[in-house]
SERO-72711 format. One record per atom (N, C-alpha, C, O, CB): z, y, x; residue in three letters. Coordinates in steps of 0.2 Angstrom, whole numbers, padded with zeros to 4 digits, always signed. Each point is the difference from the previous one (the first is absolute). Glycine has a CB too. Example, Ala and Ser with C-alpha at 12.3 -4.5 7.8 and 13.67 -1.06 7.14 Angstrom:
2
+0039-0028+0066ALA+0000+0006-0004ALA+0000+0006+0004ALA+0003-0001+0005ALA+0003-0005-0014ALA-0010+0011+0007SER+0001+0006+0004SER+0003+0005-0004SER+0001+0006+0003SER-0011-0009+0003SER
***
This chain:
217
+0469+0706+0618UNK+0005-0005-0001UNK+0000-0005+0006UNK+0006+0000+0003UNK-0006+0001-0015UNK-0006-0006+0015UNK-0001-0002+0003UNK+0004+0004+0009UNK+0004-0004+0003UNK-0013+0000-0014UNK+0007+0010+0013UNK+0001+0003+0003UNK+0009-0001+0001UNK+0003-0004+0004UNK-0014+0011-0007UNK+0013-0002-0002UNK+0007-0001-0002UNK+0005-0005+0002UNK+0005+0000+0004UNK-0010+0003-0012UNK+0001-0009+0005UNK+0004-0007+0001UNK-0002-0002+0010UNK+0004+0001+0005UNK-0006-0006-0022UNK-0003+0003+0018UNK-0002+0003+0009UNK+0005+0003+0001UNK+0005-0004+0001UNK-0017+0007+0001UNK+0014+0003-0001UNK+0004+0005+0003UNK+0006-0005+0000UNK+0002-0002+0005UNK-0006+0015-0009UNK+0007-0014-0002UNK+0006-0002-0001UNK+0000-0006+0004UNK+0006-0001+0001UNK-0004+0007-0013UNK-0005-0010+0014UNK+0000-0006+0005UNK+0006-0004-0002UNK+0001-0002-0006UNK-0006+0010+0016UNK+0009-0010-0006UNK+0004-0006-0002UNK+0007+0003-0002UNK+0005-0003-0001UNK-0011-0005+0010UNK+0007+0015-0011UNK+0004+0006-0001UNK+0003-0005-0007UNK-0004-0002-0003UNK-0003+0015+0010UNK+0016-0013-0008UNK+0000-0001-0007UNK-0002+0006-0004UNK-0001+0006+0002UNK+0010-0013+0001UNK-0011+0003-0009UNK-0002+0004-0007UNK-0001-0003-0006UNK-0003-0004-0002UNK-0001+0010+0009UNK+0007-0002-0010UNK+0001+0000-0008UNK-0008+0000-0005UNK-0004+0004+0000UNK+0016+0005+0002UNK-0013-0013-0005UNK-0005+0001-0003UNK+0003+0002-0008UNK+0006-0003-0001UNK-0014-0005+0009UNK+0004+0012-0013UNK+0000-0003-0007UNK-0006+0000+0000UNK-0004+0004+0002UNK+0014-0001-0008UNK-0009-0008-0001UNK-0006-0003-0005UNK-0002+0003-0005UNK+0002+0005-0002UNK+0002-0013+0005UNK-0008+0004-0007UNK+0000+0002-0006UNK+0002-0004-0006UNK-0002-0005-0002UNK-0005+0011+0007UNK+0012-0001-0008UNK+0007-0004-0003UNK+0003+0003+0004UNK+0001-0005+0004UNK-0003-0007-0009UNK+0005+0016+0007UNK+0006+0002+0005UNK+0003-0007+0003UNK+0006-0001-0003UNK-0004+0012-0004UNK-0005-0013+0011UNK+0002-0006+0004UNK+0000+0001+0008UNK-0005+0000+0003UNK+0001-0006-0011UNK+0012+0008+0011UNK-0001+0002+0007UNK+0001-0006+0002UNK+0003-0005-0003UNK+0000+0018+0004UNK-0008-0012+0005UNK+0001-0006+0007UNK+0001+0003+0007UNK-0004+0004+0002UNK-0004-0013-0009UNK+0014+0005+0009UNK+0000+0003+0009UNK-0001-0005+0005UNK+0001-0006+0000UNK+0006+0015-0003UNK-0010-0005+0009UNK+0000-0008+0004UNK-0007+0005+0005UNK-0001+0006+0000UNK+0004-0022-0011UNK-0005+0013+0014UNK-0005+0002+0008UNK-0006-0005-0002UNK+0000-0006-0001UNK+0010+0009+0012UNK-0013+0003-0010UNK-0012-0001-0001UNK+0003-0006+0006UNK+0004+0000+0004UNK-0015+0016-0006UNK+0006-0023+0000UNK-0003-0005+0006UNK-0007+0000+0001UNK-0004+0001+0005UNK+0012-0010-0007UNK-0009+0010-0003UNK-0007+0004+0000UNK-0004+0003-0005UNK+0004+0002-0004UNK-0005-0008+0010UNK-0008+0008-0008UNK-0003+0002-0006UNK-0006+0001+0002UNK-0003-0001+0005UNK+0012+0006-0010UNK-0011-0004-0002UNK-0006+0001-0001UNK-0003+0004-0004UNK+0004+0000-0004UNK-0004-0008+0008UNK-0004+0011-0005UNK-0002+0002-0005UNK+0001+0002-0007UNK+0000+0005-0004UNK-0003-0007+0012UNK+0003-0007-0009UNK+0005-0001-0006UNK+0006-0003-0001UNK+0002+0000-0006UNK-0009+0001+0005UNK+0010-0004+0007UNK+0007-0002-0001UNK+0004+0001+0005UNK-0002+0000+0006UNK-0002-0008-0013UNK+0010+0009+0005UNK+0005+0000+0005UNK+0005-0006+0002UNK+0002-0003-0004UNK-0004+0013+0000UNK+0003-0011+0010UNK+0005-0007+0001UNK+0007+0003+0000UNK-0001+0005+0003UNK-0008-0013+0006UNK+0014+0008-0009UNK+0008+0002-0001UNK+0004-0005+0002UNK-0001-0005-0002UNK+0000+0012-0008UNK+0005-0005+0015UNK+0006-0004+0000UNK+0005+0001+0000UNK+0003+0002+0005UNK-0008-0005-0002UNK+0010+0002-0009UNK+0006+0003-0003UNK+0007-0004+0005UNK+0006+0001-0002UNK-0013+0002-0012UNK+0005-0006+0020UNK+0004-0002+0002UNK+0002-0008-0001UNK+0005-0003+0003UNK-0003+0015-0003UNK-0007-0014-0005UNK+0002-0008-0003UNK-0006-0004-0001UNK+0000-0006+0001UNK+0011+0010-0008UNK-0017+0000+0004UNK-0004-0002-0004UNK-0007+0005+0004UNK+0003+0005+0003UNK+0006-0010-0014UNK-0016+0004+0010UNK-0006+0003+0001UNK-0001+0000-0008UNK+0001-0005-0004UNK-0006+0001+0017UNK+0003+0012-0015UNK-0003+0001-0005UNK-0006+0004+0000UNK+0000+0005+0003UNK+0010-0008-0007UNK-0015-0001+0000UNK-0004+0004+0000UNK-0004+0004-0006UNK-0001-0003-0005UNK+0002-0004+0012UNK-0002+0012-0006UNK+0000+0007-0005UNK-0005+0003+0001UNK-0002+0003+0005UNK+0013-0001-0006UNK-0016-0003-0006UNK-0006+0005+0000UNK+0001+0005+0000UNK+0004+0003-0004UNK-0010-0009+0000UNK+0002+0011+0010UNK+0003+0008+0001UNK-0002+0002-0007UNK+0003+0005-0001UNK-0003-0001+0014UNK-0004-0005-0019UNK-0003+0004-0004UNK+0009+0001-0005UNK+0001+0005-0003UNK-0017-0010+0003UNK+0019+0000+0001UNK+0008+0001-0004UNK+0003+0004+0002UNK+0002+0004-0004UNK+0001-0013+0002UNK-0002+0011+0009UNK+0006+0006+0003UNK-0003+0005-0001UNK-0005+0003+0002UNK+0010-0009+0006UNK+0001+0009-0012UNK+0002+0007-0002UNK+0003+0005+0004UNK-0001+0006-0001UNK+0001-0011-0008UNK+0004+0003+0014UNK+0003+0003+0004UNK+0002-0003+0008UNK+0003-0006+0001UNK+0000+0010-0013UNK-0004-0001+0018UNK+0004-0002+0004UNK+0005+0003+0004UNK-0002+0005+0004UNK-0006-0011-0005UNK+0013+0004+0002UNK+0005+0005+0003UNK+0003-0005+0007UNK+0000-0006-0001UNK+0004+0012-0012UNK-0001-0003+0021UNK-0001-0001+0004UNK+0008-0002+0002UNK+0003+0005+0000UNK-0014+0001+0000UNK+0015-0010+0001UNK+0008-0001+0001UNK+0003+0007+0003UNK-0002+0004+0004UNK+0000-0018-0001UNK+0006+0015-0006UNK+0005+0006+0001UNK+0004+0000+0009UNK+0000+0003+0005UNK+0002-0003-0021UNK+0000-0007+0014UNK+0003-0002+0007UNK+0000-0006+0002UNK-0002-0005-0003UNK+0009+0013+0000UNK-0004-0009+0008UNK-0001-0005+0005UNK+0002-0008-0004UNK-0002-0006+0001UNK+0005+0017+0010UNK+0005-0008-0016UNK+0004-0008-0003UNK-0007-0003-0004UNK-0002-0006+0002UNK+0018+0010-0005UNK-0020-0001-0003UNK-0005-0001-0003UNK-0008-0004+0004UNK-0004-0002-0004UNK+0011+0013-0001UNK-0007-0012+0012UNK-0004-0003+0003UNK+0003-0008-0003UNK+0006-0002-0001UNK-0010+0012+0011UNK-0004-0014-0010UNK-0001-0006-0002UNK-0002-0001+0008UNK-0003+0004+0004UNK+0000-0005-0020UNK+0006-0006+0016UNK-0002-0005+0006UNK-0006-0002+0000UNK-0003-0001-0006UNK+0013-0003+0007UNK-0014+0002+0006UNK-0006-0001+0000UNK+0000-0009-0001UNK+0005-0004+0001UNK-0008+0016+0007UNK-0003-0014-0010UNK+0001-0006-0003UNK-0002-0006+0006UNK-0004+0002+0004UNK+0001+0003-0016UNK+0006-0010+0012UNK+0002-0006+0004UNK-0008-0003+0001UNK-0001-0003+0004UNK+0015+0001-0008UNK-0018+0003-0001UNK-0006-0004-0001UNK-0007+0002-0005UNK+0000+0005-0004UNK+0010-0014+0006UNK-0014+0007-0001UNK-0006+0004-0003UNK-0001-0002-0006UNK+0000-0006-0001UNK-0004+0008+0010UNK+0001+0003-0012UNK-0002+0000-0007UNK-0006-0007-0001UNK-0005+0000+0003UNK+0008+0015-0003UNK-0001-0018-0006UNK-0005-0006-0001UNK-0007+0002-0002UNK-0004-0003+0003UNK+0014-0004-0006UNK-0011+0009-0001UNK-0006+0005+0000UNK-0004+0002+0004UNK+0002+0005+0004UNK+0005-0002-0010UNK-0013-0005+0008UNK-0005+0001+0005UNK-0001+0009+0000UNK-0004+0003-0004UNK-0003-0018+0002UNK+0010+0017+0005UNK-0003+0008+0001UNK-0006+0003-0001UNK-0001+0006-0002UNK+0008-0006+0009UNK-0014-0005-0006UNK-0007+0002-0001UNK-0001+0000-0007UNK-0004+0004-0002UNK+0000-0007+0013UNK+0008-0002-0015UNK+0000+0003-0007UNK+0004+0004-0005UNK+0000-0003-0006UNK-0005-0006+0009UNK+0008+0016-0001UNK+0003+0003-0004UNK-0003+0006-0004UNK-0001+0006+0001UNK+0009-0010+0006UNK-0010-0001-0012UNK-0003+0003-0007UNK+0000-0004-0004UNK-0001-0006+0001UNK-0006+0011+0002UNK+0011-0002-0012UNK+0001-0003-0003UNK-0001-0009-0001UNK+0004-0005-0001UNK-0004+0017+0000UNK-0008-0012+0000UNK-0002-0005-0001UNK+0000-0003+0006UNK-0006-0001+0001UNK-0001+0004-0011UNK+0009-0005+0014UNK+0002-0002+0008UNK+0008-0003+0001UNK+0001-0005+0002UNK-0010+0015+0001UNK+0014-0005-0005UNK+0006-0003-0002UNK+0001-0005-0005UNK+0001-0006+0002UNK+0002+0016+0001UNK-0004-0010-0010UNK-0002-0003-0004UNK-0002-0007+0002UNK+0005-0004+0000UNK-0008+0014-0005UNK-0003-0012+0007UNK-0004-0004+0001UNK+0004-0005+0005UNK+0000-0007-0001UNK-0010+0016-0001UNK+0014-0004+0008UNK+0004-0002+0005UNK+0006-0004+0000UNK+0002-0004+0004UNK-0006+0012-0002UNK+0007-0005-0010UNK+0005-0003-0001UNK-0001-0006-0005UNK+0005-0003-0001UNK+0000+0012+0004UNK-0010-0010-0005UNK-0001-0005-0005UNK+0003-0006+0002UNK+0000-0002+0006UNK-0011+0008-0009UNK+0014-0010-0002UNK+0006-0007+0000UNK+0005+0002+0005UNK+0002-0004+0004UNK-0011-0005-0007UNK+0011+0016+0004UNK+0007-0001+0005UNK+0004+0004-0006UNK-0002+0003-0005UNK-0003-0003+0021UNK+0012-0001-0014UNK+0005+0002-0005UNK+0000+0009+0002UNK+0001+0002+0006UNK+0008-0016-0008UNK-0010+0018-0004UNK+0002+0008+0002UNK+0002+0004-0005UNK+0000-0002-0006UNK-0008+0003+0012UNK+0012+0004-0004UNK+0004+0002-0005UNK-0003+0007-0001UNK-0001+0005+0005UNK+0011-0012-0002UNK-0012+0008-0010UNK-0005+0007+0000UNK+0006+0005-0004UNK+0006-0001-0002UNK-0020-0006+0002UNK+0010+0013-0002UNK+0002+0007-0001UNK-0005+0001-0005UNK-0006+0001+0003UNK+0011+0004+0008UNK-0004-0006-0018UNK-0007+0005-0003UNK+0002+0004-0006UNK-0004+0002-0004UNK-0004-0010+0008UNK+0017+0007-0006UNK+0002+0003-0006UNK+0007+0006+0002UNK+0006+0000-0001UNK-0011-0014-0007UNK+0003+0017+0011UNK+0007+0005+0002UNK+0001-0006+0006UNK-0004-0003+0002UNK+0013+0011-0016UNK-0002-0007+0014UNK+0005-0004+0005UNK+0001-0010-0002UNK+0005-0003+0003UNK+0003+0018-0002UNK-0012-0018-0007UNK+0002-0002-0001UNK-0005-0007+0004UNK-0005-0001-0002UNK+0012+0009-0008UNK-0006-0012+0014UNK+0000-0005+0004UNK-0003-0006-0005UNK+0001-0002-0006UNK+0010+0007+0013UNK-0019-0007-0003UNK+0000-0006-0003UNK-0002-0006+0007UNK-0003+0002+0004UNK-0001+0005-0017UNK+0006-0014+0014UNK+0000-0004+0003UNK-0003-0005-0003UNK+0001-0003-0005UNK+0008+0007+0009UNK-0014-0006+0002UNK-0004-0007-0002UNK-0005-0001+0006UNK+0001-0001+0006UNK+0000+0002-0019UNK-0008-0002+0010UNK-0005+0000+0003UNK-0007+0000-0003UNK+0000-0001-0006UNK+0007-0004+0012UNK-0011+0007-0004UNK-0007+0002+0001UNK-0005-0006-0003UNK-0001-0005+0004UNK+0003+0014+0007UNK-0005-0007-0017UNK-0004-0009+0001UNK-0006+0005+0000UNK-0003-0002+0005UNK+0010-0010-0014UNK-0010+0016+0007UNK-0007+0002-0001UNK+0000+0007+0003UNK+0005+0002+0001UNK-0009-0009-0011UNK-0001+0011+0011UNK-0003+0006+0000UNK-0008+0002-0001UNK-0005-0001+0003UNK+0015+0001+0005UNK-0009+0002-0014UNK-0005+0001-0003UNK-0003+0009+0003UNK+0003+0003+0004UNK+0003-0013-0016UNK-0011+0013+0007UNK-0003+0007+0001UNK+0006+0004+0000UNK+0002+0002+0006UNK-0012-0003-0013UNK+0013+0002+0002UNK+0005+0005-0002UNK+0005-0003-0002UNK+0002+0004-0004UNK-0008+0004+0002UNK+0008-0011+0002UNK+0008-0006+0000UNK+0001-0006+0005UNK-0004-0002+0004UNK+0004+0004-0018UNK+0005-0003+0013UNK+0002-0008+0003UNK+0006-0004-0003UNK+0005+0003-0004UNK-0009+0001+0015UNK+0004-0008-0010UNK+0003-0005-0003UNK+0006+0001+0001UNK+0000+0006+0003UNK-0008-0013-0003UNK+0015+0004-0001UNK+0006-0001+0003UNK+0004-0004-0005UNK+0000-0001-0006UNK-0002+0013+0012UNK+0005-0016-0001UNK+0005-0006-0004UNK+0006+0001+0001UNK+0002+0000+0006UNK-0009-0008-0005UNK+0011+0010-0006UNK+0010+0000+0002UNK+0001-0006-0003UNK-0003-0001-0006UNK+0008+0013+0006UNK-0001-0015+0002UNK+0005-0004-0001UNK+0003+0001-0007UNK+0000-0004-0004UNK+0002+0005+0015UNK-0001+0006-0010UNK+0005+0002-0007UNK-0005+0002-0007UNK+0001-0002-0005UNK+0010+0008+0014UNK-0015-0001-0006UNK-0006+0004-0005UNK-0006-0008+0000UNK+0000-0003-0006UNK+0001+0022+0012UNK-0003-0021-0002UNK-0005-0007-0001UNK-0006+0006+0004UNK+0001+0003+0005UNK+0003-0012-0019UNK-0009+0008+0009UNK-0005+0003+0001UNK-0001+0009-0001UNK+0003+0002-0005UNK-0006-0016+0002UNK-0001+0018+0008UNK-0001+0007-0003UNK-0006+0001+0003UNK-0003-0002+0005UNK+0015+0005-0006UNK-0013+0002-0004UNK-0008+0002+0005UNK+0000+0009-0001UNK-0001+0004-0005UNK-0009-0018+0003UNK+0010+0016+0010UNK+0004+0005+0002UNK-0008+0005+0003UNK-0003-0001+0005UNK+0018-0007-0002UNK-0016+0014-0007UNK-0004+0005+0003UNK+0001+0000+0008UNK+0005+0002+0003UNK-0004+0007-0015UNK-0004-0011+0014UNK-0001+0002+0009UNK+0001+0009+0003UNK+0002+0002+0005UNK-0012-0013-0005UNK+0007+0013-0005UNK+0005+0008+0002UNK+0004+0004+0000UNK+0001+0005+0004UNK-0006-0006-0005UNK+0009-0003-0005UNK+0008+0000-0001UNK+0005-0002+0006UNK+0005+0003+0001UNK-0007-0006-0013UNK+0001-0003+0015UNK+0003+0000+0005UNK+0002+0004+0003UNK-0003+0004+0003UNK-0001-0011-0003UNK+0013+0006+0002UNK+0001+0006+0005UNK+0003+0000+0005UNK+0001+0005+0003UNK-0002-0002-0010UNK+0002-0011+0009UNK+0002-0003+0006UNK+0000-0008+0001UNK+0000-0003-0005UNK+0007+0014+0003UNK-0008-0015+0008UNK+0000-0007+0000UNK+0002-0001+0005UNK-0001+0002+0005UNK-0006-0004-0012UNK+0013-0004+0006UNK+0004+0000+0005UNK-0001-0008+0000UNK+0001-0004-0005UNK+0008+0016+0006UNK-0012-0015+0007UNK+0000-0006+0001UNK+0008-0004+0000UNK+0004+0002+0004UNK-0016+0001+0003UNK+0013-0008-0011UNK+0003-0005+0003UNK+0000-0001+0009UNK-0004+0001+0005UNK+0001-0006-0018UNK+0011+0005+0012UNK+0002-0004+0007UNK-0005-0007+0001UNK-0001-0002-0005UNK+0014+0006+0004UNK-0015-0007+0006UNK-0001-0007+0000UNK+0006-0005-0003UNK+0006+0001+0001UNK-0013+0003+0009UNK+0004-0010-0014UNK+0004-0004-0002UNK+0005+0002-0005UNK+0004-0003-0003UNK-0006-0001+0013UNK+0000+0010-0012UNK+0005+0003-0004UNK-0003+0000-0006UNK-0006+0001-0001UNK+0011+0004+0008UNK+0000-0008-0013UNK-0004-0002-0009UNK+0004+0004-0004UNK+0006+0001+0001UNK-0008-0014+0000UNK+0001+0017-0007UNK+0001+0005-0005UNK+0008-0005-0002UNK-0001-0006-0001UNK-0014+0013-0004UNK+0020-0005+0005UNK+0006-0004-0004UNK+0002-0008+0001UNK+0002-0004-0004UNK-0005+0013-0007UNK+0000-0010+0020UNK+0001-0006+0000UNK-0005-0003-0004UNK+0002-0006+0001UNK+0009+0007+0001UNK-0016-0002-0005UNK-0003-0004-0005UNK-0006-0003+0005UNK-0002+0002+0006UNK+0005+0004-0017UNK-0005-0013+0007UNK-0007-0003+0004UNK-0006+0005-0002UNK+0000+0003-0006UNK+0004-0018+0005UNK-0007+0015+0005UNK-0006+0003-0003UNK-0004-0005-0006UNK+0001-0006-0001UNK-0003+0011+0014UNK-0001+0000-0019UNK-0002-0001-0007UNK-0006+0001+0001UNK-0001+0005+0002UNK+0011-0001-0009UNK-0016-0008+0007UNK-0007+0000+0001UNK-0003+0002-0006UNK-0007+0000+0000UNK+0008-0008+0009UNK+0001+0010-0014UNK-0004+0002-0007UNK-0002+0005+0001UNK+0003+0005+0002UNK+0003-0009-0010UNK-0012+0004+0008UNK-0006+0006+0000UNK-0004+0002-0006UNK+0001-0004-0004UNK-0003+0000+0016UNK-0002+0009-0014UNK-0005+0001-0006UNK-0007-0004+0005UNK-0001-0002+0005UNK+0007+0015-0013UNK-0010-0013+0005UNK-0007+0000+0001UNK-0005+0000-0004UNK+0002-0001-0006UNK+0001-0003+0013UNK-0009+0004-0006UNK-0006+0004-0006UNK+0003+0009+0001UNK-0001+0003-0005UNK+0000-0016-0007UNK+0002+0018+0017UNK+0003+0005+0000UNK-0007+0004-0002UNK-0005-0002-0001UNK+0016-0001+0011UNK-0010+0011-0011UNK-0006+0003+0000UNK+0002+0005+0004UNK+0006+0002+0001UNK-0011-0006-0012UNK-0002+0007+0014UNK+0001+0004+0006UNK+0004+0007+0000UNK+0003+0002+0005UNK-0012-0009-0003UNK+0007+0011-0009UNK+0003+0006+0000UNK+0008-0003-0007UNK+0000-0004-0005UNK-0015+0015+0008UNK+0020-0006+0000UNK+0006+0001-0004UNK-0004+0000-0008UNK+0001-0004-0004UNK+0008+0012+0015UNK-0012-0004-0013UNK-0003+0003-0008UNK-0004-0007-0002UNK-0001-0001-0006UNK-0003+0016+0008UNK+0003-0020+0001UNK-0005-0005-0003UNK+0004-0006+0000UNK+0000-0005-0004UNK-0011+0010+0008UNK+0017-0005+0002UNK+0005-0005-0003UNK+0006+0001-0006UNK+0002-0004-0004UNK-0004+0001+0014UNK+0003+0009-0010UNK+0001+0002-0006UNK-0002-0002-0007UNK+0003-0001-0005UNK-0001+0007+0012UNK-0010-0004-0006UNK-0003-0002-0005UNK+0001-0009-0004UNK+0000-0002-0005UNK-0007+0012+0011UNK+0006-0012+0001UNK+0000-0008+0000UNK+0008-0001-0005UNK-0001-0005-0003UNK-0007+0002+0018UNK+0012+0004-0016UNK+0007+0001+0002UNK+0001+0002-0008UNK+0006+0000-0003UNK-0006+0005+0018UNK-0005-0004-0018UNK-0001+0003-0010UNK+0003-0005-0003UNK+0000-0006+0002UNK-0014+0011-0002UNK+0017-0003-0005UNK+0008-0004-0003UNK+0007-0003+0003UNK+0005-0002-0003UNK-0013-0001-0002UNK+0007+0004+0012UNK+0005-0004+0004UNK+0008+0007-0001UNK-0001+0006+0000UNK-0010-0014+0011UNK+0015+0006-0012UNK+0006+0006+0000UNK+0003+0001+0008UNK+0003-0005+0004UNK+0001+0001-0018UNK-0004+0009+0016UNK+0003+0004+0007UNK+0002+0003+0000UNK+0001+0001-0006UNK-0006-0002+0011UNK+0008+0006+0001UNK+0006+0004+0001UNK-0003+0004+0004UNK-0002-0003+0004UNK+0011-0004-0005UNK-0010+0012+0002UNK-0003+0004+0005UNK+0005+0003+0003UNK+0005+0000-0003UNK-0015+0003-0001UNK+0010+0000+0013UNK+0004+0002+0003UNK+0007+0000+0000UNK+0003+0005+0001UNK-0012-0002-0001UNK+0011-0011-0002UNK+0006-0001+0000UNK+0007+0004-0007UNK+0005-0001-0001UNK-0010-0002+0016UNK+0000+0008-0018UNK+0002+0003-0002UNK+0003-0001-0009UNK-0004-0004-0002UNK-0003+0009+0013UNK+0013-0003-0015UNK+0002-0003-0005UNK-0002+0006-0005UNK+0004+0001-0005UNK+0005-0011+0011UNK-0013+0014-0006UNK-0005+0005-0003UNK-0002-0004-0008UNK-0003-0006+0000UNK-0002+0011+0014UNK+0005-0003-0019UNK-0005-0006-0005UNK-0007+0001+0002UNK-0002-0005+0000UNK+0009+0006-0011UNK-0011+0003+0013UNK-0006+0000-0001UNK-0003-0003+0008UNK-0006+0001+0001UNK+0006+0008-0011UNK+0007-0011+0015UNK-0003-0006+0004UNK+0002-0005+0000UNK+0001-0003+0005UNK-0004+0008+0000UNK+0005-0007-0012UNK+0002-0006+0000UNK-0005-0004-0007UNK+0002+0001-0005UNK+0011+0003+0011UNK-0017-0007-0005UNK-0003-0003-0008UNK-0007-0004+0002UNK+0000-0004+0005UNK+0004+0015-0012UNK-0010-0011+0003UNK-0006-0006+0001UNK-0005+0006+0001UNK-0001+0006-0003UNK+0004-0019-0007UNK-0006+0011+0015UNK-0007+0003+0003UNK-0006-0001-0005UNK-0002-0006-0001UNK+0006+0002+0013UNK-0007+0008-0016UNK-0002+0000-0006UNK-0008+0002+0005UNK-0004-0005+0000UNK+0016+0009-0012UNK-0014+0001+0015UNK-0004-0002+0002UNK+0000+0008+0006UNK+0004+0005+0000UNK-0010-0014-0013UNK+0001+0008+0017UNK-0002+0005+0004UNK-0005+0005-0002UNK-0006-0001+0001UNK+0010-0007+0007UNK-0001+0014-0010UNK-0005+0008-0003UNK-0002+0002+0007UNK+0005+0001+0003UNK+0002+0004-0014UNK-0013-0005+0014UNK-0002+0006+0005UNK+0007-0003+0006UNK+0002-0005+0001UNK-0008+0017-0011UNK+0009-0003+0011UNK+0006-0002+0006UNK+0007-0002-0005UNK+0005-0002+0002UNK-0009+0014+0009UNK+0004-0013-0017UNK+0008-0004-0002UNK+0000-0006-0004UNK-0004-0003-0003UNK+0008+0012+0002UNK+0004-0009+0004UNK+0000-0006-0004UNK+0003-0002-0007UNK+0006+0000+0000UNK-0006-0002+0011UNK-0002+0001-0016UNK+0001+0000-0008UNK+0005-0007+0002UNK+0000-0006+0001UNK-0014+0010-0008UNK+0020+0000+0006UNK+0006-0007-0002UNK+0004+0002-0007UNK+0000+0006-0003UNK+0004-0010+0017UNK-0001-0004-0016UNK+0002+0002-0007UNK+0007-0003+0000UNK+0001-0006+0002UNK-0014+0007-0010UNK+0017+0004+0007UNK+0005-0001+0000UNK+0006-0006-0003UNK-0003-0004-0004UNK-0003+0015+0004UNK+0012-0011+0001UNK+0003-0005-0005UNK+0000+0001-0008UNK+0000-0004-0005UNK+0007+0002+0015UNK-0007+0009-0010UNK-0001+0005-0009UNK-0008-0002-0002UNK-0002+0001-0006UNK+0010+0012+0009UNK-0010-0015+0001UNK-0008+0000-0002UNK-0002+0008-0001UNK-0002+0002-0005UNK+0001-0014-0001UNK+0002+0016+0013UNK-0004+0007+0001UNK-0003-0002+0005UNK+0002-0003+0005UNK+0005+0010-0009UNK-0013-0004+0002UNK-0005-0002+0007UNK+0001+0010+0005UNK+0000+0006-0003UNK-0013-0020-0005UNK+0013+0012+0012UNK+0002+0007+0006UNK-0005-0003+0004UNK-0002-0006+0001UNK+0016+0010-0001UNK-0016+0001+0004UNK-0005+0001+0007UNK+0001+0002+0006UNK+0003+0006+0001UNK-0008-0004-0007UNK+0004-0005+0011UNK+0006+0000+0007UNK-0007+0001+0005UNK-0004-0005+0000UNK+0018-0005-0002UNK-0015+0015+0006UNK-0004+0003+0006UNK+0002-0005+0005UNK+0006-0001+0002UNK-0007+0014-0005UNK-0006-0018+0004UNK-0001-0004+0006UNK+0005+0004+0007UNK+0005-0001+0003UNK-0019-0004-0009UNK+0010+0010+0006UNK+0000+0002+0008UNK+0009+0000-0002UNK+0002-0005+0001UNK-0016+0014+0005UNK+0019-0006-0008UNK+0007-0001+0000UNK+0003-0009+0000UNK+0005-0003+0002UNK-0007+0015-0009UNK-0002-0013+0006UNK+0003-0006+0001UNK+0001-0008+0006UNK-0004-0005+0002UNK+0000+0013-0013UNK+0009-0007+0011UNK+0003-0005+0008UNK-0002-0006+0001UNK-0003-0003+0004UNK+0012+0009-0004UNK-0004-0008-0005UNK+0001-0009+0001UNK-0001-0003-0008UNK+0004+0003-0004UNK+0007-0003+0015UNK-0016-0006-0014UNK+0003-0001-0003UNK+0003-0008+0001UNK+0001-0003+0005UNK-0007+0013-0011UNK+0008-0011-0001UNK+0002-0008+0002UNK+0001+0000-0006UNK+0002+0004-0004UNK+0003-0007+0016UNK-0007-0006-0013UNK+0000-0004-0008UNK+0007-0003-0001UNK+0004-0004+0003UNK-0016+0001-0003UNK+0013+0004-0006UNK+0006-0002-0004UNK+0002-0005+0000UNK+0005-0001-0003UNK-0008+0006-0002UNK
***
C-alpha cells in the first residue's frame, strides 16, 4: 500500500474508507501509518489501516490544486499517536462515524482513546483506531463562531475498558447511535463488553472493540 501511495505522488486520487467514505485530493505526504491529503481546501489526515481502496483521477478537470502552504503537523511525527498528541487544544474536525463530522478539540490522549470536546456533543471519548480522518483547523478559526469552552474531564484512566469501568451507573450513548442497546447505564465491564441496561431495564452486551465514541448524558 505504502508503495502504491509513493507511486501515486502528488497525482489526484480517490480514496475510500471504511464506512464507504470516499475522499479526493493529492498525497503531501506519508508514512507508514498515515496519510496527509489535500482535497484542495483542507490537509487531512488518514491512517492508511482505513483505506480500502485507491483509485487514480480519470482526467485532467478532477485534479485538485497544490496547496498555498504547509501542513501544520510536524511531518517527523506521522503516527497516530503523533497527530493526536499534535493536535491537542487546537480546533479539528474529525471522521469516525460514516460521513458524519465532528468539530472541536482534543483535550487528552490516552493508550487507546482520546479525549474530544464539541461544542455541541460536550465531552466524548473516542477509540483512537476508529478514527478515520483529522483535519486541522485553519488558524484563528473557532467551530460555529463560539469562544473557546475550557471544560475538560480529569482523574482519566489510561485504557478505554477502565474508563468505562469508572463510568459504572453513569447513562451514555455509544457511537452517536439511537440503537436501544446503545443508549442506557453502564452496569458494569464483563471481560471485552459492556453490560448496559436499557430504558426497559434489559440489560444487553456491546463488544468493546466495536465501539467508537462514547459520551455521557
Amino acid at each position: 500500500m505504502i508503495n502504491l501511495l509513493q507511486y501515486a505522488g502528488k497525482e489526484t486520487i480517490t480514496l475510500e474508507l471504511s464506512g464507504n467514505t470516499l475522499i479526493k485530493g493529492s498525497i503531501i505526504d506519508l508514512s507508514r501509518d498515515i496519510v496527509v491529503l489535500f482535497n484542495g481546501i483542507d490537509f487531512l489526515y488518514i491512517p492508511v489501516e482505513h483505506i480500502q481502496h485507491v483509485t487514480k483521477a480519470s482526467n485532467e478537470n478532477e485534479a485538485v490544486v497544490e496547496p498555498s502552504e504547509l501542513p501544520s503537523i510536524n511531518k517527523n511525527e506521522l503516527t497516530l499517536p503523533g497527530i493526536l498528541t499534535q493536535a491537542l487544544g487546537f480546533y479539528t474536525e474529525l471522521y469516525v462515524m460514516r460521513n458524519e463530522s465532528l468539530h472541536g478539540y482534543i483535550t487528552h490522549v490516552l493508550q487507546d482513546y482520546f479525549v474530544f470536546h464539541s461544542p455541541i456533543y460536550k465531552t466524548m471519548y473516542i477509540a483512537s483506531k476508529h478514527l478515520k480522518s483529522l483535519i486541522p483547523y485553519p488558524h484563528n478559526q473557532l467551530p460555529y463562531g463560539l469562544h473557546r469552552d475550557n471544560a475538560a474531564p480529569s482523574d482519566l484512566e489510561p485504557t478505554l475498558a477502565a474508563q468505562l469501568a469508572k463510568m459504572t451507573n453513569e447513562l451514555v450513548i455509544l457511537n452517536q447511535s439511537t440503537k436501544p442497546y446503545h443508549i442506557g447505564k453502564i452496569m458494569k465491564m464483563d471481560g471485552p463488553f459492556i453490560e448496559m441496561q436499557s430504558a426497559r431495564m434489559a440489560n444487553t452486551y456491546v463488544n468493546l472493540e466495536h465501539v467508537k465514541i462514547v459520551r455521557r448524558v
